[in-house]
N, C-alpha and C positions, 0 to 999 in steps of 0.2 A: 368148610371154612372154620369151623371151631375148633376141630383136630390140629388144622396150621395154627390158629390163634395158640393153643395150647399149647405147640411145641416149644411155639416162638416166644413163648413166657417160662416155661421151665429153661429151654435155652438161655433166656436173660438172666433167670435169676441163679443159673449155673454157673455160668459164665462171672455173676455178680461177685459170687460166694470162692470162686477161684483167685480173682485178683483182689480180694481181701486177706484171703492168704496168702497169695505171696507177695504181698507189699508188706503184711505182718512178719513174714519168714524173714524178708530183707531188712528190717528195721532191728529183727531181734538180731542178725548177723554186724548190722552194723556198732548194735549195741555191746558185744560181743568183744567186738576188735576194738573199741577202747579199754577194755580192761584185761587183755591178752597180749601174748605176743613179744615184742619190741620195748614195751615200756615198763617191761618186767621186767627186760635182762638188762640187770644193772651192772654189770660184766665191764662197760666199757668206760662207765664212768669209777668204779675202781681201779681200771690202770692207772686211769687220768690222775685218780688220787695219788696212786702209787708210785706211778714215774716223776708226777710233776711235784708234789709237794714236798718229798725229800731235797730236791732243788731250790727251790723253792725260801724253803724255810735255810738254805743252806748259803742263797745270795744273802738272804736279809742278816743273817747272823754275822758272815762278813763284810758287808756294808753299814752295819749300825754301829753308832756311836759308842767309845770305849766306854762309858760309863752305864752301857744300854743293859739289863739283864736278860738271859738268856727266854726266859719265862715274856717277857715284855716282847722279845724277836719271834716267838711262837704265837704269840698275839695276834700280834699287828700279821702274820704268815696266815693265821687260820680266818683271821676276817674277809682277809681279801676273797680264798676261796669256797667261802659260804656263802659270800654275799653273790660270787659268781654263781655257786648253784642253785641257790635259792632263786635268783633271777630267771631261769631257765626250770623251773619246778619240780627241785629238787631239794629240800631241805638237807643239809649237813652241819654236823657240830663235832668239833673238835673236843680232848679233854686232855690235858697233857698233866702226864702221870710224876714223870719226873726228867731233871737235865742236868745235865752235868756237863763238865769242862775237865780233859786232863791233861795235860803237855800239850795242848790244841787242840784234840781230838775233842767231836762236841759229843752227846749222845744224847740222844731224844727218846723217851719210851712217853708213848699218849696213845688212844683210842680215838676211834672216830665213828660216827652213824651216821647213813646216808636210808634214804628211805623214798618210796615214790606214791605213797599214801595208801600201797595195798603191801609191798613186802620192806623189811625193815633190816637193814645188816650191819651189827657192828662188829669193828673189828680192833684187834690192839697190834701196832706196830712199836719197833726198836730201827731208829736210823742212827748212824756215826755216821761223821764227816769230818 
């Protein structure tokens, strides 16, 4: 009877010491996949930047008022979609380097940094339109 008693304690506390571990193992996997993976690759939200903001800053310039400056249309352009990224936990800031107007053609040279609190990317673009 003490043999059983003994097994059936070493058994429990085996047993104990197992699903300690792997509730530990799972928690650290889960801990894991918030800072891996998908929320790193910020891949998709650069196109985003790239397809859309050229556009973008390209309605506002020809919808704003003639007396509007160019620098003022890049503005009111990069607030809208910071305040979108930011909303969505992404800080981005805009920095517009310079602009110019020549026979209509407009040209934008500005920099941008998007970041997701562990990788940080900036980059400098040139758009005409």
């Amino acid at each position: 009877m003490k043999d059983n008693a003994q097994l059936l304690l070493v058994s429990g506390l085996i047993m104990s010491i197992t699903l300690i571990a792997v509730s530990s193992t799972i928690t650290h996997s889960v801990n894991l996949g918030q800072h891996q993976g998908e929320r790193h690759d910020l891949t998709p939200l650069l196109s985003t930047i790239g397809d859309d903001f050229p556009l973008a800053l390209e309605y506002e310039v020809d919808n704003a008022a003639a007396d509007t400056s160019l620098s003022t249309s890049f503005d009111t352009t990069t607030e809208t979609f910071e305040s979108l990224f930011v909303s969505r936990g992404y800080p981005l800031s805009f920095t517009l380097v310079s602009s110019s107007e020549d026979s209509g053609t407009y040209t934008f040279v500005y920099s941008f940094e998007i970041n997701d609190g562990t990788m940080y990317i900036n980059l400098d673009q040139t758009v005409s339109f």
